[in-house]
Residue frames relative to the residue before (quaternion, step in Angstrom):
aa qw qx qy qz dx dy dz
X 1.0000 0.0000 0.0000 0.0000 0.00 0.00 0.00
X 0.3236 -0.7460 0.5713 0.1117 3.55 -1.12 1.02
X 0.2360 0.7527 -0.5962 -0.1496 3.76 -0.44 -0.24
X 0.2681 -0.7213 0.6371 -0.0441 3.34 -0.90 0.97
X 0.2186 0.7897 -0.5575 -0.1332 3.48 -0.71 0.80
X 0.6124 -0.6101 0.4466 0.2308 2.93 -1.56 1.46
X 0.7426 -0.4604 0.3188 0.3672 3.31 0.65 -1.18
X 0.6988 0.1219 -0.2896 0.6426 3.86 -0.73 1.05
X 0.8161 -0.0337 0.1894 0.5449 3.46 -0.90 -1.49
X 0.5424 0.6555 -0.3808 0.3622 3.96 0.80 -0.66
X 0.3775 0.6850 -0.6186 -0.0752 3.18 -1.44 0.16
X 0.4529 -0.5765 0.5663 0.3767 3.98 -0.91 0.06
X 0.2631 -0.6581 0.7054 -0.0124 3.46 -0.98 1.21
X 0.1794 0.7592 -0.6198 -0.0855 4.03 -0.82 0.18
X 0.3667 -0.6730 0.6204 0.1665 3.89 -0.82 0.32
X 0.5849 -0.6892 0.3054 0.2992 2.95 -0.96 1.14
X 0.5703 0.5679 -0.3261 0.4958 3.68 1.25 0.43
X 0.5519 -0.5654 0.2567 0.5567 3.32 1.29 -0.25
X 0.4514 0.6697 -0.5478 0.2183 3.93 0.54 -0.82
X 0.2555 -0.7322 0.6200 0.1194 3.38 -1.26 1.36
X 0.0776 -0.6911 0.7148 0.0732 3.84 -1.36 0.57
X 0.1335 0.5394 -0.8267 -0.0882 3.25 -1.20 0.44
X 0.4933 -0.5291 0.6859 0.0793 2.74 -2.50 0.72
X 0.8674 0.0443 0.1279 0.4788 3.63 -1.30 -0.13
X 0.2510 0.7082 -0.6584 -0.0446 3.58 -0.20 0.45
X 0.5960 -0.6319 0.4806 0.1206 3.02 -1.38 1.19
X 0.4302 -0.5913 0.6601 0.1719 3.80 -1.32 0.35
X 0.0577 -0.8514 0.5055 0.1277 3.54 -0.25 0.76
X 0.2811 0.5388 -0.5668 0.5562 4.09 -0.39 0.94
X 0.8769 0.0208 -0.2413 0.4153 3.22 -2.21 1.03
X 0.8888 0.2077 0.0652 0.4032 3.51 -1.22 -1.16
X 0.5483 0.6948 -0.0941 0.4559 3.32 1.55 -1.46
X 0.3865 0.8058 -0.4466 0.0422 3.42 0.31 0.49
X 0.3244 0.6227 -0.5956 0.3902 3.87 1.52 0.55
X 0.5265 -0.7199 0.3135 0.3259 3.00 -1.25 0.44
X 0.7236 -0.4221 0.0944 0.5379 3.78 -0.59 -0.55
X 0.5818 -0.5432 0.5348 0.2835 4.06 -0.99 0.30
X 0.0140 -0.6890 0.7152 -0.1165 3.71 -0.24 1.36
X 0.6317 0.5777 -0.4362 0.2773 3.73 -0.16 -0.65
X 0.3939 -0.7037 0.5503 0.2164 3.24 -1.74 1.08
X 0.1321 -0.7585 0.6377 0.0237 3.81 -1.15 0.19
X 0.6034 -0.5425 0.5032 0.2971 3.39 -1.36 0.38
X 0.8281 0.0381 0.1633 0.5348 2.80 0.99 -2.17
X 0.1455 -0.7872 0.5779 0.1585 3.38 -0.54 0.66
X 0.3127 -0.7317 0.5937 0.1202 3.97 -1.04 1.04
X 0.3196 -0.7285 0.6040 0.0470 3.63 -0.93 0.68
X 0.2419 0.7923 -0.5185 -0.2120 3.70 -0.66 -0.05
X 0.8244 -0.1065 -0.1784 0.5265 3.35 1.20 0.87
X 0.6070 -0.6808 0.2429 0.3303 3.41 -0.95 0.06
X 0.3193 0.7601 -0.4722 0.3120 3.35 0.43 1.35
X 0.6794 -0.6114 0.2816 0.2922 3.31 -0.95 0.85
X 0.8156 0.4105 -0.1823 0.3648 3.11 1.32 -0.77
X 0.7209 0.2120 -0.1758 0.6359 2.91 1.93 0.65
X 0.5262 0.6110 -0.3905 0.4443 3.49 1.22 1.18
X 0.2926 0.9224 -0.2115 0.1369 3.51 1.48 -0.51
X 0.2334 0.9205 -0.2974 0.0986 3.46 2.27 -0.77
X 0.6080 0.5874 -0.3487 0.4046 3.16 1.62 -0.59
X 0.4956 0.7419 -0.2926 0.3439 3.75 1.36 -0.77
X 0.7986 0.4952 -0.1695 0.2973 3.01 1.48 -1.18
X 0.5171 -0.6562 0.4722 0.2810 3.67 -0.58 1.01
X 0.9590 0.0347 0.0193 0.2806 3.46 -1.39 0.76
X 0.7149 -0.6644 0.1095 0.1886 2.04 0.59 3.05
X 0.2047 0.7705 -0.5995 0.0706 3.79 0.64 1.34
X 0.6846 -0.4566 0.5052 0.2598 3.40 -1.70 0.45
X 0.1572 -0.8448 0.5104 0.0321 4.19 0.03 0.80
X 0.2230 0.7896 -0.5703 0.0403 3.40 -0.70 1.44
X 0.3290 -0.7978 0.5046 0.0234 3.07 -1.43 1.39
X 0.6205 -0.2707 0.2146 0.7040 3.60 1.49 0.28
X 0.5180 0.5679 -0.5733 0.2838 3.15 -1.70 -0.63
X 0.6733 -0.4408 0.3593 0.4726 3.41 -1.50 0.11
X 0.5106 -0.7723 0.3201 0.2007 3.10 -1.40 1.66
X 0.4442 -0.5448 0.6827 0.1996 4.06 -1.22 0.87
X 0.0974 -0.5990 0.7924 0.0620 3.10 -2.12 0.78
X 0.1108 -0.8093 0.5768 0.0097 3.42 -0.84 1.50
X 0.7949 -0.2039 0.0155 0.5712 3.62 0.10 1.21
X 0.8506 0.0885 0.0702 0.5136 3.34 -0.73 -0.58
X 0.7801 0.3948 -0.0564 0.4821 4.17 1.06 -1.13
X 0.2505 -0.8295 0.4970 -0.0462 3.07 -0.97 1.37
X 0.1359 -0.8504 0.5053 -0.0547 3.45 0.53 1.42
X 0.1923 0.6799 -0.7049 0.0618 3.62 -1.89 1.01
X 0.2577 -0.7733 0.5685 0.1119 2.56 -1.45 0.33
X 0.2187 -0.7673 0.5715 0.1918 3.91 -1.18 0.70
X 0.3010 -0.7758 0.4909 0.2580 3.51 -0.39 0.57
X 0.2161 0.7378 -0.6237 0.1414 3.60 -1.17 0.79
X 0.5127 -0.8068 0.2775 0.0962 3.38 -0.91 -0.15
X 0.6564 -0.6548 0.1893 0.3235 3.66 -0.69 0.90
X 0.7229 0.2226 -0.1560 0.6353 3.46 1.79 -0.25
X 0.5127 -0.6747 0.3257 0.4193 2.95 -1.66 -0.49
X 0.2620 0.7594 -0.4335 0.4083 3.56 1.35 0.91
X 0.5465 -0.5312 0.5051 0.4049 3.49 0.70 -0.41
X 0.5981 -0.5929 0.2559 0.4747 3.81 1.17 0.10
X 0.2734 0.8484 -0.3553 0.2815 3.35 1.47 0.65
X 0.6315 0.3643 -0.3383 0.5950 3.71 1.72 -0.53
X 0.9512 0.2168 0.1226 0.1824 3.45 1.11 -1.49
X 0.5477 -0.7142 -0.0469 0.4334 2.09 2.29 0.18
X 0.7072 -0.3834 0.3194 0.5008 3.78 -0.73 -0.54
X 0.0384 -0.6815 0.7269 -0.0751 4.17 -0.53 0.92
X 0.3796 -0.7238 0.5705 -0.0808 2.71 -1.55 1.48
X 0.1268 -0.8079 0.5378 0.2049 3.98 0.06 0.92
X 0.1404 -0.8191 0.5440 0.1162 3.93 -0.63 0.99
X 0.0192 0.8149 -0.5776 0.0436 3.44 -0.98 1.35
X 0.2870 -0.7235 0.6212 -0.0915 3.47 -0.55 1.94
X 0.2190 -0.6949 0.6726 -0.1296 3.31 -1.23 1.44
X 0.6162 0.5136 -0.5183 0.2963 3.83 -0.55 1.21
X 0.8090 0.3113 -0.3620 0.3429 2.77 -1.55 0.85
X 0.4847 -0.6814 0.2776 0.4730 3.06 1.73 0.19
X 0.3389 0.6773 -0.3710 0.5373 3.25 1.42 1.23
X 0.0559 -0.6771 0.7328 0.0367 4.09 -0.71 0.37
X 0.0048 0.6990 -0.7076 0.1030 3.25 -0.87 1.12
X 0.1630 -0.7793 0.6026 0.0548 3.50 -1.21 1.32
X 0.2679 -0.6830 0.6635 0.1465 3.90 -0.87 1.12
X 0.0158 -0.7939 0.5638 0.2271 3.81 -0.56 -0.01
X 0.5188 -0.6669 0.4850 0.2256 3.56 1.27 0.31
X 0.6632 -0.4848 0.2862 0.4932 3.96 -1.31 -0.19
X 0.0806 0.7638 -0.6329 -0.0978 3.48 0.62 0.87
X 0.1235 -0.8366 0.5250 0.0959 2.98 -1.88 0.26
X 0.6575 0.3974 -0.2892 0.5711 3.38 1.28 0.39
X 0.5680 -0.4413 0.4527 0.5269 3.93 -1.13 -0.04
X 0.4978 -0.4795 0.6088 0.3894 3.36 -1.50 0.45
X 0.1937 -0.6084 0.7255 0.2567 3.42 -2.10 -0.04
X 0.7514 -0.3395 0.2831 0.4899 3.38 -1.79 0.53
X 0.9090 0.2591 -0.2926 0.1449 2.97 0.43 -0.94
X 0.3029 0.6891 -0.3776 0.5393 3.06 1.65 0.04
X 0.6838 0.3006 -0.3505 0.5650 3.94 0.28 -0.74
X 0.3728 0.6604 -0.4546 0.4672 3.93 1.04 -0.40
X 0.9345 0.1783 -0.1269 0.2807 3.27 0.01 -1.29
X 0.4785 0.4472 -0.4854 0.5792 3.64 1.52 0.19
X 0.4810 -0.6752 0.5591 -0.0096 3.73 0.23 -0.15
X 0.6569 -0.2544 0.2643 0.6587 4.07 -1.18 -0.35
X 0.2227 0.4653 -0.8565 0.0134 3.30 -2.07 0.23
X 0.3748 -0.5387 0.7544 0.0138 2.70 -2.00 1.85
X 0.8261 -0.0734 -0.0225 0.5583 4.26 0.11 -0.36
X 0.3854 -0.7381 0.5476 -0.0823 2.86 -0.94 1.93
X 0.0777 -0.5966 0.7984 0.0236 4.44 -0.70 1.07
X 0.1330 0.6695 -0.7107 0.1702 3.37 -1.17 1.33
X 0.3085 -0.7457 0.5461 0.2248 3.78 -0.94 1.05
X 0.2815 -0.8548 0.4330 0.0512 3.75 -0.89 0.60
X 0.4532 0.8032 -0.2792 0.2676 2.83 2.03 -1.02
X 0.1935 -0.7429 0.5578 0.3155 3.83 1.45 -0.98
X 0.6596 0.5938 -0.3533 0.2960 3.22 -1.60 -0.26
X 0.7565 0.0447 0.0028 0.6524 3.68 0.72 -1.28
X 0.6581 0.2127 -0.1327 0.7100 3.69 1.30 -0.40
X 0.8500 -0.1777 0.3763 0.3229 3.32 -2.20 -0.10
X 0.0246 0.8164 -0.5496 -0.1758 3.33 -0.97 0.49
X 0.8817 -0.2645 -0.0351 0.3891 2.95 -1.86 0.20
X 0.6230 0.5992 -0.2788 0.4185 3.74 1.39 -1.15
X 0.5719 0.4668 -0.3210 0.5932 3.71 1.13 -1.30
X 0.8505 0.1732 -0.3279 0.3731 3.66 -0.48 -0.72
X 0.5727 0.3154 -0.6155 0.4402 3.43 0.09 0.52
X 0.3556 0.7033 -0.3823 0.4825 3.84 0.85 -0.07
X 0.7487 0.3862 0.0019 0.5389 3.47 0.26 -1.79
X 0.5391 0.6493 -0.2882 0.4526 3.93 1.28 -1.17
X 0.8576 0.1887 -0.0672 0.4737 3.17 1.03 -1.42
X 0.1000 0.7181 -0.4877 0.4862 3.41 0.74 1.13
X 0.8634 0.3960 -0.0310 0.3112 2.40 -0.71 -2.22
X 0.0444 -0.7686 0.5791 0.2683 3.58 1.02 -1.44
X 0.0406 -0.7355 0.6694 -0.0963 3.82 -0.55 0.60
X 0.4161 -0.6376 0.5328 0.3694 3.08 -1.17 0.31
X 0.6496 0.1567 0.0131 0.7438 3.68 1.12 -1.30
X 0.2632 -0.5836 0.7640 -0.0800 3.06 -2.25 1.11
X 0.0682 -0.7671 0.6334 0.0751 3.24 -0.86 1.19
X 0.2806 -0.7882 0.4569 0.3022 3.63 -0.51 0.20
X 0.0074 -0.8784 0.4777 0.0112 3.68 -0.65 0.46
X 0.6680 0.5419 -0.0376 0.5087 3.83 -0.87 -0.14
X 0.5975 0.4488 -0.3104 0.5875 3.73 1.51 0.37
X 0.6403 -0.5448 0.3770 0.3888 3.42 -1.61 0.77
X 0.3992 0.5759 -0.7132 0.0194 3.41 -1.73 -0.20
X 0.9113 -0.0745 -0.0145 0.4047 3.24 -1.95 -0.12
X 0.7637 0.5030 0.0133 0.4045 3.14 0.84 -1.86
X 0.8077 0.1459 -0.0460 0.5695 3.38 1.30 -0.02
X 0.1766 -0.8464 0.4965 -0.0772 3.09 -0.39 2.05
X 0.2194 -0.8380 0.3947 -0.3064 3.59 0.54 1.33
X 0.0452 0.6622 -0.7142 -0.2220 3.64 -0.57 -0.59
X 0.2019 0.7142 -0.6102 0.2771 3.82 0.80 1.43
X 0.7040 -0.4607 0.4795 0.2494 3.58 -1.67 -0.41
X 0.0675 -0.7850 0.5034 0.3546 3.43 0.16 0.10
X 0.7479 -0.5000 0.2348 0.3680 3.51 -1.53 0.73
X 0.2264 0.7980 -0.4154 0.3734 3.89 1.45 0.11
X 0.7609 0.3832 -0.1140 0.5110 3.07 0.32 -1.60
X 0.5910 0.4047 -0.3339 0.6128 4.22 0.71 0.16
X 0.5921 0.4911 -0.4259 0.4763 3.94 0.50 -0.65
X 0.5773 0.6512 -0.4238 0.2511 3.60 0.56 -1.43
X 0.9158 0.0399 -0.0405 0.3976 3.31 -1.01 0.98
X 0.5732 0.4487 -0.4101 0.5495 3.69 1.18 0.42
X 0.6145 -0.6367 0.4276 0.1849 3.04 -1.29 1.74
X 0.7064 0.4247 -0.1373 0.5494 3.63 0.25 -2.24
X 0.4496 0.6210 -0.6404 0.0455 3.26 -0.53 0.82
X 0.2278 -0.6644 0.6943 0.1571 4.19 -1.18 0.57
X 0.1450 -0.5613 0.8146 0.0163 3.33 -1.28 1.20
X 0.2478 -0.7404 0.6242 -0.0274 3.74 -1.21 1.26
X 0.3384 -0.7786 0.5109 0.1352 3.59 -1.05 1.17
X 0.5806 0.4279 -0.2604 0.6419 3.22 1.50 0.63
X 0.5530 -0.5154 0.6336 0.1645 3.21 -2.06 -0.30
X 0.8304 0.3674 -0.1019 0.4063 3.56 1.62 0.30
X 0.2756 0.7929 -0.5421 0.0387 3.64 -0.17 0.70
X 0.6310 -0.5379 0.4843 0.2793 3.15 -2.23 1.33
X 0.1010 -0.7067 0.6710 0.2003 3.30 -1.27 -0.09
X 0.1255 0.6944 -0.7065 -0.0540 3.85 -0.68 0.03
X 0.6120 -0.5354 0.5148 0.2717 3.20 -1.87 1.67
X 0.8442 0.3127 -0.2364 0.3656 4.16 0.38 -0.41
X 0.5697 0.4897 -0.2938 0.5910 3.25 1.78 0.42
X 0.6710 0.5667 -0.4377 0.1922 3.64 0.85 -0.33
X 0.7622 -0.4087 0.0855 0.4947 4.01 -1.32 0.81
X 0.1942 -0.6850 0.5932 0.3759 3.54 -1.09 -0.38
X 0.4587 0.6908 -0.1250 0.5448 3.20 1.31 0.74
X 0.1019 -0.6929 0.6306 0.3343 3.92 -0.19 0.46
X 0.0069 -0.7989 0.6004 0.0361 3.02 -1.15 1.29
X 0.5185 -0.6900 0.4364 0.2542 3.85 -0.27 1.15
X 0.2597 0.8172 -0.5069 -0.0884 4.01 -0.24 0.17
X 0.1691 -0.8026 0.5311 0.2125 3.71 -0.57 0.98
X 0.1437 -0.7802 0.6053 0.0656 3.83 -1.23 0.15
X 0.3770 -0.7773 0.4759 0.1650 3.09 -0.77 0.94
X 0.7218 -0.5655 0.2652 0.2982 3.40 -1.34 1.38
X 0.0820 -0.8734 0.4482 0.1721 3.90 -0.05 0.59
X 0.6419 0.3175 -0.3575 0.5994 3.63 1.52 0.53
């Protein structure tokens, strides 16, 4: 498994067979400053309806769109979804957020989308194993840095990507990813926008890996 992240919440997921995922594509304009989504995909994941992470149209080559519901296997990838929500109101400021969980290569990989509240048992009940973990950090519109390392360790992952935090490319009033790094040992800064995963190579260790935006 490849994940690549394009940018904000987004990244391109491929299986070692080729199957393309993107996540969240973004709307590019205001705050938005990655650039625009050209890439094709099979499947394109949603975790709610916002602009800055609904975009599905952007994507090249006529993918299949899931927003939750009962879960689809698109070739080679096994896709679900847990329902929960963008605040801590029950989605009363912000609505409904969708937690995406992708199965391939003998890999579980867990998107959590704009969560915004701690998880409950049961909620962590129902995502279950995750081996690499997309968690936003940025706070403010999603979880911050304290909740998702909170939520980080739950879940146990082997690898943690961070996502959904300020820098150059994103003009927010979010956190930058600084404020998650604090105090965690295993951490990989990447000179790229990409890392491999294999299901018999992954840390025995949580190991924290950041990547730099690649649009």
């Amino acid at each position: 498994m490849k994940v690549k992240w394009l940018g904000h919440a987004s990244f391109l997921i491929t299986s070692e067979k080729g199957t393309r995922i993107i996540t969240d594509p973004y709307t590019s304009g205001g705050p938005i400053k990655y650039g625009d989504i050209k890439e094709t995909a099979d499947v394109v994941t949603v975790s709610h309806e916002h602009s800055d992470h609904n975009n599905s149209g952007a994507v090249g080559g006529k993918p299949q769109v899931f927003k939750g519901g009962a879960p689809i296997t698109v070739k080679d990838v096994k896709i679900s979804a847990i329902p929960s929500y963008h605040d801590e109101n029950k989605g009363k400021d912000r609505g409904p957020n969708a937690i995406i969980c992708m199965e391939m290569d003998g890999i579980r990989l867990c998107h959590l989308g704009d969560l915004g509240h701690p998880l409950s048992a049961q909620e962590i009940g129902q995502i279950g194993k995750v081996d690499v973990l997309l968690v936003p950090v940025g706070g403010f519109f999603t979880i911050n840095a304290a909740v998702a390392s909170e939520v980080s360790a739950r879940l146990r992952p082997k690898a943690i990507v961070p996502m959904h935090f300020k820098n150059d490319r994103c003009g927010y009033p979010i956190a930058p990813v600084d404020d998650f790094l604090k105090g965690k040992e295993n951490v990989t800064k990447v000179d790229g926008s990409e890392v491999e995963f294999k299901a018999d190579k992954l840390p025995g260790a949580i190991q924290v890996i950041v990547l730099k935006p690649s649009l």
